[in-house]
TORRO-705284 format. One line per field, with one value per residue (C-alpha): x, y, z; residue number from 1; chain. Coordinates in Angstrom, 3 decimals, decimal comma. Layout:
BEGIN
u	X  ...
v	Y  ...
w	Z  ...
num	NUM  ...
chaine	A  ...
This chain:
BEGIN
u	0,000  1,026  2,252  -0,382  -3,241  -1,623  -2,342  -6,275  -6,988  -5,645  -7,836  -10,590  -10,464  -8,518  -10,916  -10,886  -8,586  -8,652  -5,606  -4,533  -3,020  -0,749  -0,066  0,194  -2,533  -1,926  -4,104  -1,759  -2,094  -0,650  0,670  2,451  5,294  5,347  8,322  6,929  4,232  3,299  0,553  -0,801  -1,052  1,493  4,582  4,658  8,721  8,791  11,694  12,963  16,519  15,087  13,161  16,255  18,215  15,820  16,469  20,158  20,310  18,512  21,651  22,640  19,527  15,557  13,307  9,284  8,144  4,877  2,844  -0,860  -2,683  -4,018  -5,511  -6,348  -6,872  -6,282  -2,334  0,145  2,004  -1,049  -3,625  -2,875  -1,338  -4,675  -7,084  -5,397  -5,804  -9,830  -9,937  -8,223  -11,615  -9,449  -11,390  -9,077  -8,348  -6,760  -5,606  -3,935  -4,151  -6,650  -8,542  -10,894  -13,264  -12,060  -11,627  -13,243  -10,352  -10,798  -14,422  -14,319  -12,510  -14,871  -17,717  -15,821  -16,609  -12,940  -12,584  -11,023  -9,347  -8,162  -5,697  -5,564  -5,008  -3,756  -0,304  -0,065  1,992  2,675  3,935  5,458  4,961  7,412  7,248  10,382  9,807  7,987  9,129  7,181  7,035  5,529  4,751  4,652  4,011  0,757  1,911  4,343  2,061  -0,057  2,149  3,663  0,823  -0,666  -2,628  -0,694  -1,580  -4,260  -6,337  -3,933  -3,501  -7,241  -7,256  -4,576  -6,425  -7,485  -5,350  -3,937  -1,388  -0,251  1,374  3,158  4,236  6,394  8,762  10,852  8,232  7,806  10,536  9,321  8,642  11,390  9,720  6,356  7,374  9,298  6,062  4,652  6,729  7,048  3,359  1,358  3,404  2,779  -0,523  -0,429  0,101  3,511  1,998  1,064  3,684  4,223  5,462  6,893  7,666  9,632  9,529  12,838  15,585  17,441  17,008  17,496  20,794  23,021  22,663  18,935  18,262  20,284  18,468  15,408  16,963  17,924  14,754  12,987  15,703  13,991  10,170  12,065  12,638  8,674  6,973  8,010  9,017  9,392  10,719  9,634  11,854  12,667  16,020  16,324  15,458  17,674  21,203  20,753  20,558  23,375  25,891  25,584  27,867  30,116  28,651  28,362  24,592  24,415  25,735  24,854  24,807  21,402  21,345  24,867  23,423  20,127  22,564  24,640  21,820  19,677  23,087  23,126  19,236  17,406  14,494  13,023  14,276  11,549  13,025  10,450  11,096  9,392  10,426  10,077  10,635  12,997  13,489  16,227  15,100  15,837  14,347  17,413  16,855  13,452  12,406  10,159  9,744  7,130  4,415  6,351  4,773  6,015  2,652  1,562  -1,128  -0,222  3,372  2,246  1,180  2,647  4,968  2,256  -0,129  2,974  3,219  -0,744  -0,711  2,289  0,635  -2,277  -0,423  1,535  -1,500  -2,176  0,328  1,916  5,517  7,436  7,989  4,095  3,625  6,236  4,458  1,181  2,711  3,800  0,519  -1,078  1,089  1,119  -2,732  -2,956  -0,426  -2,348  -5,624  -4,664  -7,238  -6,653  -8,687  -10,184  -10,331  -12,113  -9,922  -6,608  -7,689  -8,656  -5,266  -3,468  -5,375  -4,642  -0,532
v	0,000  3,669  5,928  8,253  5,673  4,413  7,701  7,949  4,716  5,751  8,752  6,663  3,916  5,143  5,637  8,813  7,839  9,885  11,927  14,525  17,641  20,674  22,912  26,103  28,704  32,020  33,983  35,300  38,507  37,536  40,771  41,293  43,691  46,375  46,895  50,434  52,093  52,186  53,709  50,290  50,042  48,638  45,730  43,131  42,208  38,741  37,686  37,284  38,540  41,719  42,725  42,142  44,069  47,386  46,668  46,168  49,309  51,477  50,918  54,343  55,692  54,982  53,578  53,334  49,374  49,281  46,310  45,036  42,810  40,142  38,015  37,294  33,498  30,784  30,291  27,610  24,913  22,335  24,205  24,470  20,417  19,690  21,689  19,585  16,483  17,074  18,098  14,957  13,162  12,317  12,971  14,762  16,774  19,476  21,365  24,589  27,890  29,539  32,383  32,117  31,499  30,309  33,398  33,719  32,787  29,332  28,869  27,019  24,227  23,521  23,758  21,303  18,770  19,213  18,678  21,390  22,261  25,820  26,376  30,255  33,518  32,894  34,005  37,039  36,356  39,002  36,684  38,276  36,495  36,332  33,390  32,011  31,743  33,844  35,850  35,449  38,403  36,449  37,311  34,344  35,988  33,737  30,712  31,215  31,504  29,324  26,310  27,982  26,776  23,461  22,985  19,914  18,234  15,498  17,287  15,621  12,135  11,083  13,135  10,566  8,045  5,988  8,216  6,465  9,654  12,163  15,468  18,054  21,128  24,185  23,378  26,166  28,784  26,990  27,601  24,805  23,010  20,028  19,503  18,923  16,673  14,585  14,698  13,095  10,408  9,434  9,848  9,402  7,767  4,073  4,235  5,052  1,798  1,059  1,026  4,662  7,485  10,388  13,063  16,598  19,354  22,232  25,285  27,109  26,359  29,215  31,325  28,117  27,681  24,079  22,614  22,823  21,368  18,405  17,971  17,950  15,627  13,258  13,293  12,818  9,720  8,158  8,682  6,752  3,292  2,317  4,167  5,342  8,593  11,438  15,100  17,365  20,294  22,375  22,906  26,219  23,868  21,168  22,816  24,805  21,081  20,067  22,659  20,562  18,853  21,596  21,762  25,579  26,719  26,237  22,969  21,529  17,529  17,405  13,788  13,132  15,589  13,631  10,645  11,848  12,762  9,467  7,706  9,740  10,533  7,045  9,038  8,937  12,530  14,296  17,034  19,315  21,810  23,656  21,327  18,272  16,008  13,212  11,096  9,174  6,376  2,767  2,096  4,132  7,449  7,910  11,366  11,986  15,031  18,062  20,608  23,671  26,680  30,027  31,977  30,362  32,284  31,649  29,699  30,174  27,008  24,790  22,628  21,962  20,934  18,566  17,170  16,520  15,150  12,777  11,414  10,479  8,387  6,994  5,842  4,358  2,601  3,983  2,856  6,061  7,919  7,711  9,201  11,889  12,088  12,469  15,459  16,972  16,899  18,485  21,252  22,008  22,030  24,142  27,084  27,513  27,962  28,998  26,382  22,771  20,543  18,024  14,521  15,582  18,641  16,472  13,806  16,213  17,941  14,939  14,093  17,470  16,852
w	0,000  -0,669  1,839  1,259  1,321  4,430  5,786  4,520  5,460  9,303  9,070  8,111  10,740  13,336  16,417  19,232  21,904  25,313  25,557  28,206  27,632  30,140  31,160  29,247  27,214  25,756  24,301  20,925  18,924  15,649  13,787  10,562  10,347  7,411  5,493  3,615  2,389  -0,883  -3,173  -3,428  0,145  2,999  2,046  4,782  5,715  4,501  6,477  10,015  8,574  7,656  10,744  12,120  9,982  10,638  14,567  14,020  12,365  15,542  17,416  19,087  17,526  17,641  14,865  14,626  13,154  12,242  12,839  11,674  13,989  12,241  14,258  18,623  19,048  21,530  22,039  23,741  22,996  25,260  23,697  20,182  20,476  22,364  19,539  16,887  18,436  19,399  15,678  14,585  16,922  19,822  23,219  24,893  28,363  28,543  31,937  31,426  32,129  29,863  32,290  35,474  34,146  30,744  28,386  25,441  22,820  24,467  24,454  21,441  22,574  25,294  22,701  21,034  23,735  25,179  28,789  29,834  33,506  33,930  36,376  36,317  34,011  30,483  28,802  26,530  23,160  20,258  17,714  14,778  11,858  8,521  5,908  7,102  10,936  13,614  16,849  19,863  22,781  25,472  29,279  30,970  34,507  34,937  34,113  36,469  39,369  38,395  38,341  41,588  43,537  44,344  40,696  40,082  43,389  43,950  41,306  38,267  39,066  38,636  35,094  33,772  34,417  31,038  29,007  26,039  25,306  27,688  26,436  28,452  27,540  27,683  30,644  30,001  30,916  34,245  36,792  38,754  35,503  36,567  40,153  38,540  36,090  39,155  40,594  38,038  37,550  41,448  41,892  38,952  36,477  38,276  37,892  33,818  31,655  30,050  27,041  27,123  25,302  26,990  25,145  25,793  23,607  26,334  24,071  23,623  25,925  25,084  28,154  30,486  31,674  30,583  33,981  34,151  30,506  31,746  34,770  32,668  30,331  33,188  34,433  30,551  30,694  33,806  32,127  29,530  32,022  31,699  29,372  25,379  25,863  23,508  22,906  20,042  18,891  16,140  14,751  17,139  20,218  18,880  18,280  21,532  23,533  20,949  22,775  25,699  23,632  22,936  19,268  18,342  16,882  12,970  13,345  10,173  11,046  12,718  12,421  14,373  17,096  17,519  17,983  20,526  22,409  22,233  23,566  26,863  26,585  25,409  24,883  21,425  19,706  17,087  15,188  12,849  10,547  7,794  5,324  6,749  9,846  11,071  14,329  16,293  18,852  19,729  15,973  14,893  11,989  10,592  7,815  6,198  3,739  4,731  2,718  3,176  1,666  0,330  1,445  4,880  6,434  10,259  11,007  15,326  16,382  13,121  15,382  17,875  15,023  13,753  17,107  17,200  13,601  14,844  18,243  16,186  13,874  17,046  18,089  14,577  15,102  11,941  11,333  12,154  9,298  8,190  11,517  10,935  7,589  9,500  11,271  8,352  7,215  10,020  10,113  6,532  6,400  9,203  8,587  4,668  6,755  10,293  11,922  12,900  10,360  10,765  9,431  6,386  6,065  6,309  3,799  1,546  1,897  1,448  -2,110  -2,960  -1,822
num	1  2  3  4  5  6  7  8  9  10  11  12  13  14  15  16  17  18  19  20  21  22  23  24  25  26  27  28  29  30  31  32  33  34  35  36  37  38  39  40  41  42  43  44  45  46  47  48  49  50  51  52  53  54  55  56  57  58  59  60  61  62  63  64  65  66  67  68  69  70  71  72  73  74  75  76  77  78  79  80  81  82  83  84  85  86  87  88  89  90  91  92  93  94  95  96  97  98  99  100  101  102  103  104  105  106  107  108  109  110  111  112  113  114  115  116  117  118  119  120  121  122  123  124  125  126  127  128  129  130  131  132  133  134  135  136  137  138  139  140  141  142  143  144  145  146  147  148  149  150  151  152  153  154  155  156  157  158  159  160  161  162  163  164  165  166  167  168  169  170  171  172  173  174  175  176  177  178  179  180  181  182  183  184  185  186  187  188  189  190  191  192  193  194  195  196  197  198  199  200  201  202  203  204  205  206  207  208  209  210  211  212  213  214  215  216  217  218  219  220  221  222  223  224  225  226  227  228  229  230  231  232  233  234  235  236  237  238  239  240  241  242  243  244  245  246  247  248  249  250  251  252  253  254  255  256  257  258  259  260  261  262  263  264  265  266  267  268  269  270  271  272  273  274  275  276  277  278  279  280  281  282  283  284  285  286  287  288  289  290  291  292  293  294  295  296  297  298  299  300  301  302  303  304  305  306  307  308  309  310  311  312  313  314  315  316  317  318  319  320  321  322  323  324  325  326  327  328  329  330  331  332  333  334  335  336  337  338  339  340  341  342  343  344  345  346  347  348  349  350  351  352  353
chaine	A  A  A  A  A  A  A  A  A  A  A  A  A  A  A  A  A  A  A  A  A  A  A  A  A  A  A  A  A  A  A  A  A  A  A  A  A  A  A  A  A  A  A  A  A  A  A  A  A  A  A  A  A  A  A  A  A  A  A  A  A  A  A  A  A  A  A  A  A  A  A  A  A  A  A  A  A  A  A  A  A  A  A  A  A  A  A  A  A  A  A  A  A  A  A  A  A  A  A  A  A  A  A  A  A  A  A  A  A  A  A  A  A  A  A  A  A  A  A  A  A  A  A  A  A  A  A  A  A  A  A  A  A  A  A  A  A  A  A  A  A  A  A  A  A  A  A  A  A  A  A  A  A  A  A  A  A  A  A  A  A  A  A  A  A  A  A  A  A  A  A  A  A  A  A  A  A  A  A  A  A  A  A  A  A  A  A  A  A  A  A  A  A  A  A  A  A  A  A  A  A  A  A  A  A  A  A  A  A  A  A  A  A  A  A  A  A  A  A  A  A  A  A  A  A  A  A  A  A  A  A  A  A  A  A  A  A  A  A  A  A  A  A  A  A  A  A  A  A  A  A  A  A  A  A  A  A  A  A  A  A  A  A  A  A  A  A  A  A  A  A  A  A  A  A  A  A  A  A  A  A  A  A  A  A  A  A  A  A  A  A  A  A  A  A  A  A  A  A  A  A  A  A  A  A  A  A  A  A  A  A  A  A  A  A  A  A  A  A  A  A  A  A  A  A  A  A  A  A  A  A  A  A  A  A  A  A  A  A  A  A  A  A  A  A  A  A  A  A  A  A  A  A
């Protein structure tokens, strides 16, 4: 059978499995940068290396940057990962912190018969978007005190329960991000089959410092003794863990760094990028090409949408790179149209693809 009817017929028979998603939301103001002004109307900067230039060049000076919001939606890595996976017809819970009581940007996933926890006051993201990457300005005061408290207490354990995935998110945005996760594994993790992935995707290290990520990574390690274990990043994500190594950023061999790491980390490693994904577990290297596009309309939330479309086909029980492939899919569908489709929306982006 083909790859891509592989794919179709998992859409088509795969069932809704629970799944439980934390612990961040945001609510996101997507904007668009303007280059000039024209007769026409206003130019949009099309690349990340050009907004930076403009900065760059209001060194010792000052500068105006004109931006156009575009959008206000639901943001965060749980939340966008959990949206794609309810749209994918997974039953899934999400606990996070998305507003007391929840705020509107989020309403929709509760009308979408998502079980959803909140556990305080949303972040605030302005992402800048360019068609080569995006920029986010986040505060991340509230989900800071809000897993500063006792939210992960007795409250979590009997949410796991009957999960057949279980996602978490966005440790670096948590300074107590590596306690909770300990908690986790000491206290709830027994109780949560061996059978069941767990699977974290920890935003960008960059401000964390080397002994912390390794910590984490230790602790990821341990997850790793009973239960398939996972960790999503993008190229960013992965070369900044690579210096751990003393590799230098840039590093060009992603493949030798996902390696290295899977020898002192025997977690499984899942690297996305706009063009495509790979992976390096037990199973060794695994790619898989992706649907990168020129004229996205959102590029927020595309790795979280990978990382929804990839679970599902985990759950498939797709060999690994049809579940990359599944990924790919997901993301590429939903940075054209800037919402996570659904089953009928994927399949008919795959005949199109």
């Amino acid at each position: 059978m083909k790859e891509k009817d592989r794919l179709l017929v998992a859409l088509e028979e795969e069932e809704g499995l629970p799944t439980f998603a934390g612990f961040d939301g945001a609510v996101d103001e997507i904007y668009a940068i303007i280059s000039r002004r024209t007769a026409a109307g206003p130019e949009r900067m099309k690349t990340i290396e050009e907004f930076s230039r403009r900065v760059a060049s209001a060194a010792n000076r000052s500068t105006n940057i004109e931006r156009i919001r575009l959008e206000i939606r639901a943001g965060g890595n749980a939340t966008l990962c959990a949206s794609a996976l309810q749209a994918l017809g997974h039953s899934v819970t999400l606990m996070a912190n998305v507003g007391l009581p929840v705020a509107a940007a989020f309403r929709h996933l509760e009308e979408s018969g998502m079980r959803v926890h909140s556990t305080g006051e949303p972040n605030r993201t302005d992402a800048l978007e360019f068609s080569d990457g995006k920029i986010l300005l986040t505060d991340s005061s509230p989900l800071t005190y809000c897993t500063s408290h006792s939210h992960f207490g007795a409250e979590l354990g009997p949410l796991l329960v009957g999960q057949r995935a279980i996602v978490l998110t966005n440790w670096t945005m948590m300074p107590r991000g590596t306690e909770i996760f300990s908690e986790i594994l000491r206290r709830d993790l027994p109780t949560v089959p061996r059978s069941v992935p767990i699977f974290f995707d920890i935003a960008d290290p960059a401000r964390r410092l080397d002994g912390e990520i390794v910590a984490l990574l230790d602790l990821l390690a341990k997850f790793a003794e009973t239960h398939p274990t996972y960790l999503s990043l993008n190229r960013k994500e992965l070369e900044r863990i690579g210096t751990l190594f003393g590799g230098s950023a840039g590093h060009s061999n992603l493949g030798e760094i996902m390696a290295k790491l899977h020898n002192r980390w025997p977690i499984e490693w899942i690297l996305h990028q706009l063009d495509g994904a790979e992976s390096f577990g037990a199973g060794g290297w695994h790619g898989s090409e992706g649907f990168f596009t020129e004229t996205p309309k959102t590029t927020t939330g595309g790795g979280d949408h990978f990382n929804g479309g990839f679970i599902f086909g985990l759950l498939a029980n797709l060999p690994r790179q049809l579940a990359l492939r599944m990924g790919n899919a997901m993301s590429g569908a939903y940075v054209r149209n800037g919402k996570s489709p659904t089953k009928a929306e994927l399949r008919k982006f795959l005949l199109a693809h």
